[in-house]
C-alpha positions in Angstrom: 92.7 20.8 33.3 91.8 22.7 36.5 89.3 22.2 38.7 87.8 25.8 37.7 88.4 25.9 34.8 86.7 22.7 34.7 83.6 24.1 36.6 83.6 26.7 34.2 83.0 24.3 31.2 80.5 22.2 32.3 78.2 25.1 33.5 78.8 26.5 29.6 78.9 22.7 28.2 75.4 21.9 30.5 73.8 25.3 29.6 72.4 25.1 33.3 69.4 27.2 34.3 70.6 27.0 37.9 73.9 26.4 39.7 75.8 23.6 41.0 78.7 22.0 43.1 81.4 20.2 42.4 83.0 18.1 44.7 86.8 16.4 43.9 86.9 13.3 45.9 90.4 11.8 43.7 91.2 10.4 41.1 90.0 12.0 38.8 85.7 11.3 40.3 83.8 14.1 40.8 80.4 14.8 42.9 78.0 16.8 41.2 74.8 18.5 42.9 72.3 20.3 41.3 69.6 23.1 42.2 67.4 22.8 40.0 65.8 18.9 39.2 65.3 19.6 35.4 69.2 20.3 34.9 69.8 16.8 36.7 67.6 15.5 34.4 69.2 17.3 31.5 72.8 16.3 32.2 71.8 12.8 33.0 69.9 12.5 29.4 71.2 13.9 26.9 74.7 13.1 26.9 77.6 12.1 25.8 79.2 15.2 27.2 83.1 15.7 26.2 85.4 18.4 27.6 88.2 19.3 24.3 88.5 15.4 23.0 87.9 13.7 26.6 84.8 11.8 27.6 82.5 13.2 30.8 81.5 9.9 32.4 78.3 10.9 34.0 76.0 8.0 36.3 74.2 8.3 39.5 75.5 7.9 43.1 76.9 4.1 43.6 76.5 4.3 47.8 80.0 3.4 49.9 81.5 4.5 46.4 85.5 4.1 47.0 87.1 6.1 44.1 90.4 4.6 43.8 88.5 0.8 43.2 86.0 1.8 40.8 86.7 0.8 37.1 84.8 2.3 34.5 83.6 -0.4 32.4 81.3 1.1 29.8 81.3 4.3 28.3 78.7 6.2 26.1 80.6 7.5 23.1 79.7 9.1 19.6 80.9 6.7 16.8 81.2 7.5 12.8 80.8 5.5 9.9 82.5 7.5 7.1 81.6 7.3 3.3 78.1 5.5 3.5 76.2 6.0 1.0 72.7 8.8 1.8 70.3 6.1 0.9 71.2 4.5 4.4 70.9 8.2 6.4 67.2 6.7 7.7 66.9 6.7 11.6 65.1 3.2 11.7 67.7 1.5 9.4 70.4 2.8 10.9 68.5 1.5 14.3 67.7 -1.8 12.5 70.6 -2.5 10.4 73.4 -0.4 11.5 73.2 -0.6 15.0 72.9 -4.8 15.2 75.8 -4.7 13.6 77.6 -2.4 16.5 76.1 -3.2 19.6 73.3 -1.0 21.0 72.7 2.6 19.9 70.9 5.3 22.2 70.5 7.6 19.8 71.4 9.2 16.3 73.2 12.7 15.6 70.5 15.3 14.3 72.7 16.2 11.2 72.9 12.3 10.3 69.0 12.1 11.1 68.4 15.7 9.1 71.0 14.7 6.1 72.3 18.1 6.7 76.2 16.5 6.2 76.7 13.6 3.9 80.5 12.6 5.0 79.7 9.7 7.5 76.8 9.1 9.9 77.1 9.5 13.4 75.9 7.4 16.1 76.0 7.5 20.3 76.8 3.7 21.5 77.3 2.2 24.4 80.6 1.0 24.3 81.8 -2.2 27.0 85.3 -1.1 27.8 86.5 -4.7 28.8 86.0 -6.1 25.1 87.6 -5.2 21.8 85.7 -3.1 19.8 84.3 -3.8 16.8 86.7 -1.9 13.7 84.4 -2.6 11.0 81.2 -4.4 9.6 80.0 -5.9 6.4 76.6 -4.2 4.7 75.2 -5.5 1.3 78.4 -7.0 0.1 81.0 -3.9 1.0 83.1 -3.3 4.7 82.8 -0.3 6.5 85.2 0.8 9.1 84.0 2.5 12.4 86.0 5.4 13.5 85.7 6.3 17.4 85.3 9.7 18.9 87.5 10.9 21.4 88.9 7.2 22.2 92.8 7.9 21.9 94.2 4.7 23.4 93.1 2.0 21.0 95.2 -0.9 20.4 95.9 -1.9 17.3 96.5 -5.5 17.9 93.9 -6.5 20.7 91.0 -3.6 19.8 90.6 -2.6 23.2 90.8 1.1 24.7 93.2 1.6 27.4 96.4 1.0 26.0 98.6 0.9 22.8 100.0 -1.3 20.7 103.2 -1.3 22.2 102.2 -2.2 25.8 99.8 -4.8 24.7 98.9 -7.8 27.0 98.9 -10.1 23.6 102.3 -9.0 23.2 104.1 -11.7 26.1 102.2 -14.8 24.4 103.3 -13.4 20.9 106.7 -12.9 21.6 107.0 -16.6 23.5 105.2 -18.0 20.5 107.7 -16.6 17.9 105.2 -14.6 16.0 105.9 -11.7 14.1 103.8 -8.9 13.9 103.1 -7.2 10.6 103.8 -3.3 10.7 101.3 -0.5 9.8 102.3 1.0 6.5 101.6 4.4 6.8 101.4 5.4 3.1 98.5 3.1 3.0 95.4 4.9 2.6 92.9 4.3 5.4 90.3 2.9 2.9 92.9 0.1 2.1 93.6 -0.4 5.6 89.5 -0.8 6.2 89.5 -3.3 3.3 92.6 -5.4 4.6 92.8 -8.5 6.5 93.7 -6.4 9.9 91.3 -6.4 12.2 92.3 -3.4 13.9 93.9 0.1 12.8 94.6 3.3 12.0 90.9 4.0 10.4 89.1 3.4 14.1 90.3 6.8 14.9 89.2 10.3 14.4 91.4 12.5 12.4 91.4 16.0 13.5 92.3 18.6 11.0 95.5 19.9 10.6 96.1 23.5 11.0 97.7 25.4 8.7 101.1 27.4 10.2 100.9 31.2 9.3 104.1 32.9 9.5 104.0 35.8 11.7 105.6 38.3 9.6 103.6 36.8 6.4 100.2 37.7 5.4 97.1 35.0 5.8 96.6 34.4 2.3 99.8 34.6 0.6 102.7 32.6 -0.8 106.7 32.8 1.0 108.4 33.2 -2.3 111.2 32.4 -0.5 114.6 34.6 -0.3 115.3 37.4 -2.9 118.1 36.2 -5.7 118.2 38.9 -7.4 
């Protein structure tokens, strides 16, 4: 993405009531200064803020701040836990129960809150970056799996974000050890792979809809009977 096109979709992602720079100081760090204190304030707040399916890491100032040696370490993100039942879509037990299981949640989607959608709850977390994270969690007798927005990079063998599978650290000791690695069946459904020994897989991700192809000279809406036989 562009640096104004970028611009453009913060102002409409922020919903600022006043304007704002945007200073590129490489890779990939931006300086942001407001005009008006109660958009700082908003911006800082109420994250997480994603651009398309990319994280906004937003924090204050660090002074002598040297771009190409910082290291993002943790990172706010929204997390889901599909399928639980609406008995559990209570703000203080998700805070109580839910959230000692995950590590520490800031705050809890409206819709999960409102029980306006019943499919999973949704939860912002802080996430530390330099640990695995955790895939799943045991509540009254059944396991849930965890399902990260917007994190792409998981691997499936360590748990941490950053890289995949392939190009895991773990790999070196495994392959000096002898050990073979079982392979992700991907006919398995993802609530088989939640309730299997792995410890990490395919169900910590997001699925995003697939779109449905249209042909161009076909209709929305109807079937391509295919060629005329007769």
């Amino acid at each position: 993405i562009g640096y104004l096109q970028l611009k453009r979709r913060l102002k409409t992602k922020w919903a600022l009531r006043g304007d704002f720079s945007l200073i590129d100081i490489g890779h990939d760090y931006y300086v942001t200064r407001f005009t008006n204190s109660e958009d700082y304030e908003h911006v800082m707040l109420n994250g997480p803020w994603m651009i398309g399916d990319n994280y906004v890491v937003i924090r204050e100032w660090i002074p002598n701040f040297i771009p190409d040696e910082d290291k993002i370490t943790k990172l706010i993100a929204w997390v889901r836990i599909p399928k639980l039942s609406v008995e559990y879509f209570n703000k203080n037990f998700i805070l109580q129960k839910v959230g000692q299981k995950i590590g520490k949640v800031l705050k809890v989607d409206n819709t999960t809150e409102n029980v306006e959608r019943g499919q999973y709850i949704r939860l912002c977390v802080e996430v530390d970056l330099t640990k695995p994270l955790l895939s799943k969690f045991r509540l009254n007798g059944r396991i849930w799996g965890i399902q990260y927005e917007g994190l792409r990079m998981i691997c499936f063998k360590c748990g941490c974000q950053g890289h995949k599978e392939d190009n895991c650290p773990l790999n070196k000791d495994s392959n000096q050890q002898g050990e073979i690695q079982e392979p992700i069946n991907p006919t398995h459904s993802l609530d088989r792979e939640v309730q299997s020994d792995r410890t990490y897989g395919s169900w910590m991700l997001v699925q995003r809809p697939q779109r449905r192809n249209v042909s161009r000279n076909q209709a929305p809406g109807t079937r391509d009977r295919g060629p005329d036989r007769r």
